[in-house]
C-alpha positions as CSV (number, residue, x, y, z in Angstrom):
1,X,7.8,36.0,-2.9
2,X,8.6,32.4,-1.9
3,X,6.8,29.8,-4.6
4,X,4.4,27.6,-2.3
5,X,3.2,24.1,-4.2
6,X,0.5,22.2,-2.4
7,X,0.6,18.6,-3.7
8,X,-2.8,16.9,-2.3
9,X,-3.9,13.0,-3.2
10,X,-5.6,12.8,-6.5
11,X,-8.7,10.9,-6.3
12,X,-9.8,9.3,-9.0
13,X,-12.5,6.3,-10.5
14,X,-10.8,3.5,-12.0
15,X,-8.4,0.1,-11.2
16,X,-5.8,0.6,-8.9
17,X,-4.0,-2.3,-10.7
18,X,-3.9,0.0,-13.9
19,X,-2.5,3.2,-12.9
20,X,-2.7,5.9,-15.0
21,X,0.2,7.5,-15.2
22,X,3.9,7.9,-16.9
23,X,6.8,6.3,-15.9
24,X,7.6,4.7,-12.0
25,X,4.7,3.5,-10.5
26,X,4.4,1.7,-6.9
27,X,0.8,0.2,-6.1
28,X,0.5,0.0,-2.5
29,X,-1.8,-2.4,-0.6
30,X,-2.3,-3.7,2.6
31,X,-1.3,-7.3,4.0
32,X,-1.8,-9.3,7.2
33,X,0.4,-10.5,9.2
34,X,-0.1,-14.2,9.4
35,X,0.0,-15.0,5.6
36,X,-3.4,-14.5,4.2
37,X,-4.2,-13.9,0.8
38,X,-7.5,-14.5,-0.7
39,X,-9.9,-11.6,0.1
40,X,-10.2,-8.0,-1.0
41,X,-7.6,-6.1,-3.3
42,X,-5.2,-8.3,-3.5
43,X,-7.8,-10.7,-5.6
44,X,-7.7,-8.0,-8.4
45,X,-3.7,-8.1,-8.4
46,X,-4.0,-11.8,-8.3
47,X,-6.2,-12.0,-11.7
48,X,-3.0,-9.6,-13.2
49,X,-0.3,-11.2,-11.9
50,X,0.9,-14.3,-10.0
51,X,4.4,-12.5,-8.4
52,X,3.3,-10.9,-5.6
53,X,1.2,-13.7,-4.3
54,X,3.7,-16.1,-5.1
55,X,6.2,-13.7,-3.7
56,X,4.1,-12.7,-0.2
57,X,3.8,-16.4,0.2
58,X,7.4,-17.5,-0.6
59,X,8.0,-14.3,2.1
60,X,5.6,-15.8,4.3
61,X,7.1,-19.2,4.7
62,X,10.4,-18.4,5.4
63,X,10.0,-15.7,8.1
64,X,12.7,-13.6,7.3
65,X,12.0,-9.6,8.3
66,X,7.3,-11.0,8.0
67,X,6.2,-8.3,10.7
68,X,4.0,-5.5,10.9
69,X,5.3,-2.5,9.4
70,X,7.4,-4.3,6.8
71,X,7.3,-4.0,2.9
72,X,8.1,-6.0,0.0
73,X,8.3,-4.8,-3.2
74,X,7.2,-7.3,-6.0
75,X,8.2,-5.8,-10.0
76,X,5.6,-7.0,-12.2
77,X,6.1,-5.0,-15.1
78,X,9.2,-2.9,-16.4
79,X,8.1,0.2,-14.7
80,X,5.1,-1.6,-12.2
81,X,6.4,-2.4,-8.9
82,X,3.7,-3.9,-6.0
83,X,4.4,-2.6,-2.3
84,X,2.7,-6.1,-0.3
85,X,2.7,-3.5,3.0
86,X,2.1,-5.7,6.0
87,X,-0.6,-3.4,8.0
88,X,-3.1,-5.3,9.5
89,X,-2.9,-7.7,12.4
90,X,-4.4,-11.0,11.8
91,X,-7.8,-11.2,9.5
92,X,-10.7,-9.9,12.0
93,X,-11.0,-7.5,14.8
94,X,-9.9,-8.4,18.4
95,X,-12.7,-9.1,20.9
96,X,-12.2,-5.6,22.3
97,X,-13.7,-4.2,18.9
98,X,-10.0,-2.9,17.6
99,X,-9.9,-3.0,13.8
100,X,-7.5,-5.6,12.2
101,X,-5.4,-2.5,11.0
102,X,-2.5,-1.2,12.6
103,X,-1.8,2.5,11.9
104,X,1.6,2.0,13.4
105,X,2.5,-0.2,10.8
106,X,0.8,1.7,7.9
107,X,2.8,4.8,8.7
108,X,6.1,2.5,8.9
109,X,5.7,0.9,5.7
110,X,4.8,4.1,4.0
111,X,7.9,5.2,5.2
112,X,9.9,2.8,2.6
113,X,7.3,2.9,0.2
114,X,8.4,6.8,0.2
115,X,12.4,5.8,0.5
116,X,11.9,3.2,-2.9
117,X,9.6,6.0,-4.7
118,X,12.1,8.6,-4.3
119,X,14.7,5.8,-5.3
120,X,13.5,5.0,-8.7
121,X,11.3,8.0,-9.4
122,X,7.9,6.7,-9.1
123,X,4.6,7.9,-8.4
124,X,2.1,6.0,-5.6
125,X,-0.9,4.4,-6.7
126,X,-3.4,2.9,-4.2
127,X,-7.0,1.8,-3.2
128,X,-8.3,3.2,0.0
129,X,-6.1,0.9,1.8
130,X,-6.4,-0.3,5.2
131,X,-10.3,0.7,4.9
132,X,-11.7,-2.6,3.5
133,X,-11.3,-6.0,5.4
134,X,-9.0,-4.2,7.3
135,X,-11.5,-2.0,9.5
136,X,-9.6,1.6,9.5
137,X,-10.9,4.7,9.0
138,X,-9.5,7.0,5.8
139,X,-9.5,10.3,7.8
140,X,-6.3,8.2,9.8
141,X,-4.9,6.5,6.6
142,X,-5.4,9.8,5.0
143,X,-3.4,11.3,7.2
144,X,-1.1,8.8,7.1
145,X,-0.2,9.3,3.8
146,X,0.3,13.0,3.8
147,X,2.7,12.7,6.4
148,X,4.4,9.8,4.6
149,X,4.3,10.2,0.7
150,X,3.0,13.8,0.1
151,X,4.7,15.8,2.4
152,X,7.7,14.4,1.0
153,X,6.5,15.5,-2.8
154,X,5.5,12.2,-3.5
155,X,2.3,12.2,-6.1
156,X,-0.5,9.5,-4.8
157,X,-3.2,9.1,-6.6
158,X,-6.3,7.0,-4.6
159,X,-8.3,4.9,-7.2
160,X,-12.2,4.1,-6.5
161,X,-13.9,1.3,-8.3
């Protein structure tokens, strides 16, 4: 009989900017695409550390590969790495009601968040992302992130403040 392991997302309460676990870790959270950084999550990785700002804004300004879908990975910390994932389009919804983020791009990003964890042996740590300022819905991101990190034996853990 075949051994069948069903990773799932570990949800837990606490600071997504202090993960709680050994080793490799990736925080993952969600950017715009025309250069914002001010609101939501990313103050919390602001009041930690100045890189990835810094970093997103240097990234920003010079255009180079700044699209939806796109990662950059920001090491703050000898084994603390920050994923700025640009998944949201723009800072507000579109007249036509559509949420500023882009599923598309999520699932993209993820994609190399996946490719870097499985590079350096990290786990994925995370707020609900893309359901804040950014409008989505976590059935989709949830989603999202099985088919992206789990599935490929990833561990996630979601943190809630």
């Amino acid at each position: 009989m075949e051994n069948s392991f069903v990773m799932e997302i570990e949800y837990i309460k606490g600071d997504a900017t202090s993960p709680l676990k050994n080793g490799n870790k990736i925080i993952v959270h969600i950017c715009n695409d025309i250069g914002g950084w001010g609101r939501g999550f990313v103050m919390a990785i602001s009041s930690k550390w100045s890189e990835p700002e810094q970093s997103f804004r240097n990234w920003y300004a010079s255009k180079d590969k700044f699209a939806l879908g796109e990662v950059q990975f920001v090491k703050v910390e000898d084994d603390i790495w920050i994923a700025n994932l640009i998944g949201q389009r723009d800072i507000k919804g579109g007249k036509d009601g559509i949420p500023p983020v882009r599923y598309e791009a999520v699932s993209t990003g993820l994609s190399k968040v996946a490719s870097m964890a499985l590079q350096i042996n990290a786990t994925v740590h995370m707020p609900r992302i893309g359901c804040g300022l950014a409008g989505g819905s976590w059935d989709k991101m949830e989603k999202i992130i099985h088919t992206q990190l789990i599935d490929k034996r990833i561990r996630v853990t979601v943190y809630d403040l």
